[in-house]
C-alpha positions in Angstrom: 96.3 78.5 106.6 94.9 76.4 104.5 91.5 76.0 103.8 88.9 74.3 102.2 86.4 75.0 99.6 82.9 75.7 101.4 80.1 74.2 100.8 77.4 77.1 101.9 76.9 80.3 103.1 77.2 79.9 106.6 79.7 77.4 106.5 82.8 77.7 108.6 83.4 81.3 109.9 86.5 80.1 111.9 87.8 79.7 108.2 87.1 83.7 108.1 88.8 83.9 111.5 91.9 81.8 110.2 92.3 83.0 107.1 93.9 85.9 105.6 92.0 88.4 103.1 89.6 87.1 100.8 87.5 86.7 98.2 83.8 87.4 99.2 80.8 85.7 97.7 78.9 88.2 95.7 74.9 87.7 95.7 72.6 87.5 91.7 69.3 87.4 91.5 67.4 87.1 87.8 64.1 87.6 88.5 63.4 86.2 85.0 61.3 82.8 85.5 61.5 83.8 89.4 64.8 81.9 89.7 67.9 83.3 91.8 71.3 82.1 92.2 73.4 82.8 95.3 77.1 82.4 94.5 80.0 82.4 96.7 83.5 82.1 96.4 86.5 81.6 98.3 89.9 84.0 98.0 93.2 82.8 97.1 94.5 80.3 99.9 97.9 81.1 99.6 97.3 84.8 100.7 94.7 86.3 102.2 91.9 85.1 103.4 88.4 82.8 102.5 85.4 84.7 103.3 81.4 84.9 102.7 79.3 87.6 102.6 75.5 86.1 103.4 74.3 83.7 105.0 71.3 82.8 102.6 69.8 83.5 99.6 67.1 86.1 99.9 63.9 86.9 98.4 62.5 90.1 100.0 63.7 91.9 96.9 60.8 93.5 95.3 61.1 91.6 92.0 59.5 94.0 89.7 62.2 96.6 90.4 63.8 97.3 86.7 67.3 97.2 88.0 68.2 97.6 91.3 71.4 97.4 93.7 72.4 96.3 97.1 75.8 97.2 98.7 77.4 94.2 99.7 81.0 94.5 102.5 83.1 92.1 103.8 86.1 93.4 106.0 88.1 91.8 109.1 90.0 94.4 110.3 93.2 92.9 112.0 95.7 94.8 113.9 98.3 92.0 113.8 98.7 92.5 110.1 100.4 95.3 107.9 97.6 96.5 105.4 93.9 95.9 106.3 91.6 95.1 102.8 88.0 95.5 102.9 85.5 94.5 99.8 83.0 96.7 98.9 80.7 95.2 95.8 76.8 95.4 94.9 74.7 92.3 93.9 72.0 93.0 91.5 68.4 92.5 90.7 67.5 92.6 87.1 64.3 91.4 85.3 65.7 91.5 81.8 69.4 89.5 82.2 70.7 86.2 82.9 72.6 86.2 86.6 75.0 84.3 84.8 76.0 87.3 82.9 75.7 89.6 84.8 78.1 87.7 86.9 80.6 87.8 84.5 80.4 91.4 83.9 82.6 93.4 86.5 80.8 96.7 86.2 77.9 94.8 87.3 79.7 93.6 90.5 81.9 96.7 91.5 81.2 100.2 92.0 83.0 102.5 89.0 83.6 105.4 91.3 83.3 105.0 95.5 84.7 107.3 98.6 85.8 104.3 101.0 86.9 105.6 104.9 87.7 104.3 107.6 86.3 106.6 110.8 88.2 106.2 113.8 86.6 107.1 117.0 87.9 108.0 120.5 85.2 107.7 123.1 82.6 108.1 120.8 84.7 111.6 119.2 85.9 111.2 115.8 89.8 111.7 115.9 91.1 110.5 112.4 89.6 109.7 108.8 91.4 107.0 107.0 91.3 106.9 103.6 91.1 103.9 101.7 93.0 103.3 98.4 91.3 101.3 95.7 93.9 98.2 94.0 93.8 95.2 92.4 93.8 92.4 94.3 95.1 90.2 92.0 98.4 92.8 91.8 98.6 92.3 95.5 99.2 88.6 95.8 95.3 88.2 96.5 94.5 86.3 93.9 90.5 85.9 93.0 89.8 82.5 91.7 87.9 82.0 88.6 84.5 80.8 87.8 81.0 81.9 88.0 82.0 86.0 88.9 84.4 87.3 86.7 87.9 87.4 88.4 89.3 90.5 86.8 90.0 93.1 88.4 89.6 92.1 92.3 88.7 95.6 93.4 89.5 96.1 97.0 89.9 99.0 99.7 93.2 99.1 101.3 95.1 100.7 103.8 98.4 100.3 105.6 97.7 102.9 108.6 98.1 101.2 111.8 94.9 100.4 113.8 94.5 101.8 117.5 93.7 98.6 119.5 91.8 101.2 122.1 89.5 103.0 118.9 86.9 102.0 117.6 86.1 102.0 113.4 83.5 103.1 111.5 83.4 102.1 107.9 81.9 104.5 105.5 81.8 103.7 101.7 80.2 107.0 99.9 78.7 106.8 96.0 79.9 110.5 94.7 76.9 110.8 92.2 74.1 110.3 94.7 75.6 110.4 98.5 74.2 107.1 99.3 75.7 105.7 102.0 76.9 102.3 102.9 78.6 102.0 106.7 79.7 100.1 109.9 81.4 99.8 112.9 83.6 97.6 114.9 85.8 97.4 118.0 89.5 96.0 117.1 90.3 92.7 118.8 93.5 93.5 120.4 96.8 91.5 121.4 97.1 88.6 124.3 99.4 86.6 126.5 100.0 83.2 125.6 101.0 81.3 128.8 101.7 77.7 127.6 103.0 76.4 125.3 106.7 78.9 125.8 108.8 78.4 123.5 111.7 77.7 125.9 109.9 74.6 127.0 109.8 71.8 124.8 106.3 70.7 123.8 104.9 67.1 125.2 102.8 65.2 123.5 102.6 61.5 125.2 100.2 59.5 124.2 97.5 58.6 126.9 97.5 62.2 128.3 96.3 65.9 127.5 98.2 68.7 126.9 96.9 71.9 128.2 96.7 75.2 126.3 96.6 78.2 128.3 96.1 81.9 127.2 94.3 85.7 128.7 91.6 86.3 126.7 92.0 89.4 124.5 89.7 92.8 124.7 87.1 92.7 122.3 87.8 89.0 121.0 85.2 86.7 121.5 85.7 83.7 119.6 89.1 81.3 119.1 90.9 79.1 116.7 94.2 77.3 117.8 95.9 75.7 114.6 99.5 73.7 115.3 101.5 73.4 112.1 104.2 70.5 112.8 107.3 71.2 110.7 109.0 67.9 109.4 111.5 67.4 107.0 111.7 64.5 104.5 114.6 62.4 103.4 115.1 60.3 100.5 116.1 56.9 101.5 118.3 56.4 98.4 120.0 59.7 98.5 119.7 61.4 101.8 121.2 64.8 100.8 117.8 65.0 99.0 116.0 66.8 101.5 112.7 68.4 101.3 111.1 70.5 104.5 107.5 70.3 104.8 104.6 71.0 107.5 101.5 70.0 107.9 98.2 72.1 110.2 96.3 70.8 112.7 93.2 72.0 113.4 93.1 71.8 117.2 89.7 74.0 118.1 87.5 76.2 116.4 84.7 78.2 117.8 85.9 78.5 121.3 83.6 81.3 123.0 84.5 83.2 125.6 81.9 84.4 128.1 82.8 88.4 127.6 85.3 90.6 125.0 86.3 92.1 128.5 89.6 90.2 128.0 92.3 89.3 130.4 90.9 86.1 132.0 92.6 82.9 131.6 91.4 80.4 128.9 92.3 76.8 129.0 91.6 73.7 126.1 93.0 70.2 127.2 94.1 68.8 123.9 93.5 64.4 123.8 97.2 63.7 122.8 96.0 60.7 120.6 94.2 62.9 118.6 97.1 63.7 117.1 98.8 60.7 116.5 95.4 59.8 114.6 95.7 63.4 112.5 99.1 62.4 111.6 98.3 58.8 110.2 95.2 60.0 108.2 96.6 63.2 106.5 100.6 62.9 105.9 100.9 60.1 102.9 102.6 56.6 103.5 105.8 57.0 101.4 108.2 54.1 101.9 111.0 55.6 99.8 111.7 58.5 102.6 112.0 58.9 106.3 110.9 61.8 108.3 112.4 63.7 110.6 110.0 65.9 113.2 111.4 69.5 113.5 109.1 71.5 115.7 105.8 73.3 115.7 103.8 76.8 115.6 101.2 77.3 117.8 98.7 79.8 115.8 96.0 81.2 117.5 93.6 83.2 116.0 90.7 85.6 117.4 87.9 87.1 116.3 85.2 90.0 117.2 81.9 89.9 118.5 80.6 90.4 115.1 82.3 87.3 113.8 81.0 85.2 116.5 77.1 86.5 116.3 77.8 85.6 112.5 79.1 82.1 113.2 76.1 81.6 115.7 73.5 82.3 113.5 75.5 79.6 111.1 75.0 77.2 114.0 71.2 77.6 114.2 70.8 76.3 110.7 72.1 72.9 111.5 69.0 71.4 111.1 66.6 73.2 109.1 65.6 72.0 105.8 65.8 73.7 102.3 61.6 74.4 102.6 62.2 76.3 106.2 63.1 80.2 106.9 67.1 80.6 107.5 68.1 82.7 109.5 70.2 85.9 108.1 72.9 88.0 109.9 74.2 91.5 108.8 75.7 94.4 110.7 75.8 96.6 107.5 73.8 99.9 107.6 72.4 100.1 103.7 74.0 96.7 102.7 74.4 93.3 103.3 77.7 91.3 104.8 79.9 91.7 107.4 82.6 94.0 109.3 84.6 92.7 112.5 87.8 92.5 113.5 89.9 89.8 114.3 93.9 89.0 115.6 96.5 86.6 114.8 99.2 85.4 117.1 101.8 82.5 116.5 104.1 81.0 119.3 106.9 79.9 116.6 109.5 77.3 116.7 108.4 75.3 120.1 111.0 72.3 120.4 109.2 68.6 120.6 110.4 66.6 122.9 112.9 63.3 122.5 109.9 60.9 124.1 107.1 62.4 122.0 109.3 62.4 118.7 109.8 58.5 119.8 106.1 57.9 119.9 105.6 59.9 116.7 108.4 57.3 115.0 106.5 53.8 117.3 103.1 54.4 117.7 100.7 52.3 116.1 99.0 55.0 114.2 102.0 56.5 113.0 104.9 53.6 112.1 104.4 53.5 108.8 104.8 57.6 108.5 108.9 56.2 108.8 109.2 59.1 111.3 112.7 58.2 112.7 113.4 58.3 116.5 115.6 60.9 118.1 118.6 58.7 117.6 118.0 59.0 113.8 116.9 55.6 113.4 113.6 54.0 112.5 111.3 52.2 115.3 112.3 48.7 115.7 
């Protein structure tokens, strides 16, 4: 997916939900002259996924501490995927150095030496211990961005073990020299049924009228994305053997909240049709040396834990506040700051568009000029 550069702290936690592993935002505060800087960044878009670790700058930090450190952990676990990666840093407070420095150095950001597991339980009994391998998540494909933290190494916690969808997981990051402990726990948001879209039916999107998504909720999710990426291929008018595929994503919902994580009740969004005529005419680019041809679409839904939803919510009740008011903070870390959940992806793939909405797509008034060409393989006359 396909995500933009946020603008806060709280912003966007569907972008956490959507996305795939990440770069979390790491937290410096120089006490010198009293000033702080809160710095967060996002992960590679390609791969993995855009995250954020706190919510808000903080000042109950005793600011005559020497030199002090606070565990900071962002982690999604996801049973849909092959390898889960969890981030395990520290954000420090130091009289005597610039933060700008400091965030530069990546001793001062990672631990040198950390036990990382992952405890699963069983009805409250501990039946496995996972343990997680430190990498490099630039040598993974998860590429850290530069700027203000240094971007070399990416130090994350991986594992490829397969998660129980009926366990729960307790995080437990372990500093050798001293024992201190850094943990957490979440349930794992497990599969669902998609009812509509099928992918045997072909998808309808006629202007005028909604389209209606249905799904059973899944155990332990709480809060839904649905993404539809349009696949369309485009063809050069003077030489049409020059072909290039491409898609584009439509964010249909974020933040739908279901009323439990008891799962398997039906959920159902009406999607405004013209909505996406509109996307389609603001977002592809008016190129009059091609035409287009619409292929089909994915329906990608994405889920998240309770966790991810109480962390969203809290983002919600600072719309509003001003820079001189208290914000409110959210962390389920014992010893820490940031955030551990879980979350699922799920993708109905390849659904066939229909012959009347690929005519609208190539006639309607927001969307002529796109030279989408009609099912015959002409353009709208």
């Amino acid at each position: 997916m396909n995500f933009a550069e946020p603008d806060s702290y709280y912003r966007d936690a569907d972008l956490l939900l959507r996305s795939k592993v990440t770069d979390p935002p790491a937290i410096l505060l120089a006490t010198a002259g009293f000033s702080y800087i809160c710095g967060m960044k996002k992960w590679g878009v390609a791969a993995i996924i855009l995250a954020l670790f706190l919510s808000s700058c903080s000042t109950d930090f005793n600011v005559t501490t020497t030199w002090e450190d606070i565990g900071i952990v962002y982690g999604l676990l996801d049973a849909s995927d092959t390898a889960q990666y969890i981030k395990v840093g520290k954000a420090y407070l130091d009289p005597s150095t610039s933060a700008l420095l400091i965030a530069q150095n990546p001793d001062s950001l990672y631990y040198a030496d950390l036990n990382v597991v992952l405890e699963e339980y069983s009805n409250g009994d501990l039946v496995n211990t996972i343990e997680l391998e430190k990498v490099d998540g630039n040598m993974e494909g998860l590429v850290k961005d530069t700027g203000i933290f240094a971007s070399s190494p990416n130090t994350l916690y991986k594992t490829k073990q397969s998660l129980n969808k009926d366990h729960d997981y307790t995080l437990v990051a372990t500093e050798p020299d001293n024992g201190r402990q850094i943990t957490a726990s979440t349930k794992v948001v497990n599969d669902f049924i998609v009812i509509i879209p099928t992918p045997t039916i072909k998808i309808n999107f006629l202007p005028g009228l909604n389209y209606k998504v249905t799904w059973t909720s899944a155990k332990d999710g709480k809060i839904y994305d649905l993404t539809i990426r349009f696949h369309y291929t485009e063809i050069s008018i003077a030489d049409p053997s020059i072909q290039v595929k491409k898609y584009i994503d439509w964010l249909v919902f974020s933040n739908y909240r279901t009323t439990s994580t008891s799962g398997g009740t039906n959920e159902t969004y009406d999607i405004p049709n013209d909505n996406l005529y509109t996307f389609l005419g603001n977002f592809i680019p008016d190129d009059q040396t091609i035409t287009r041809k619409m292929d089909s679409c994915d329906f990608m839904f994405s889920v998240g834990g309770e966790e991810l939803d109480t962390y969203n919510q809290v983002y919600i009740a600072q719309q509003g506040l001003t820079s001189g008011q208290v914000l409110p903070t959210y962390t389920n870390i014992d010893n820490g700051l940031g955030l551990f959940s879980s979350r699922f992806h799920k993708t109905i793939a390849n659904i066939q568009i229909d012959a009347r909405t690929i005519d609208s797509i190539a006639c309607n008034t927001f969307t002529s000029h796109l030279n989408f060409l009609e099912p015959d393989g002409t353009l709208c006359h």
